[in-house]
C-alpha positions, 0 to 999 in steps of 0.5 A: 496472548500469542493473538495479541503478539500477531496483531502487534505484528501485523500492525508493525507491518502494516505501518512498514508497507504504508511507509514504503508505499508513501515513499514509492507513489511520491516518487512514481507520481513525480518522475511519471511523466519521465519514464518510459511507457513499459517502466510506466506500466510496469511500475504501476503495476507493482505498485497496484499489486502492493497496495492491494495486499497492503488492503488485503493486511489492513481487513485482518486487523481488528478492528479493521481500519476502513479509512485507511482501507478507503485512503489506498483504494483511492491512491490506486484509482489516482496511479 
């Protein structure tokens, strides 16, 4: 049963950071040719960071959602 309240959170979670990255990419995608290059690439790379840890998330969830996993390694490669 405690598995079963882990999951249930981690799927919360998961859910929580795909929100945000959806939010923040939209906003970095459409005021990226506006920023200056070292907030460019700084932002860039927190947003790498997060996707990748919201991939590294996604794998503990069984069963794992591999589309989803597929969608954020594409999103990285379009930053």
């Amino acid at each position: 049963m405690l598995k079963l309240w882990f999951m249930d959170q981690k799927i919360q979670y998961l859910n929580q950071m795909i929100e945000i990255i959806d939010n923040k990419v939209t906003i970095f995608k459409k005021n990226k040719s506006k920023l200056p290059q070292a907030a460019y690439t700084a932002e860039k790379q927190v947003l790498t960071r997060t996707i990748q840890d919201t991939i590294q998330l996604a794998e503990e969830i069984k069963p794992v959602p591999f589309s989803l996993i597929n969608d954020l390694k594409t999103l990285i490669k379009q930053l």
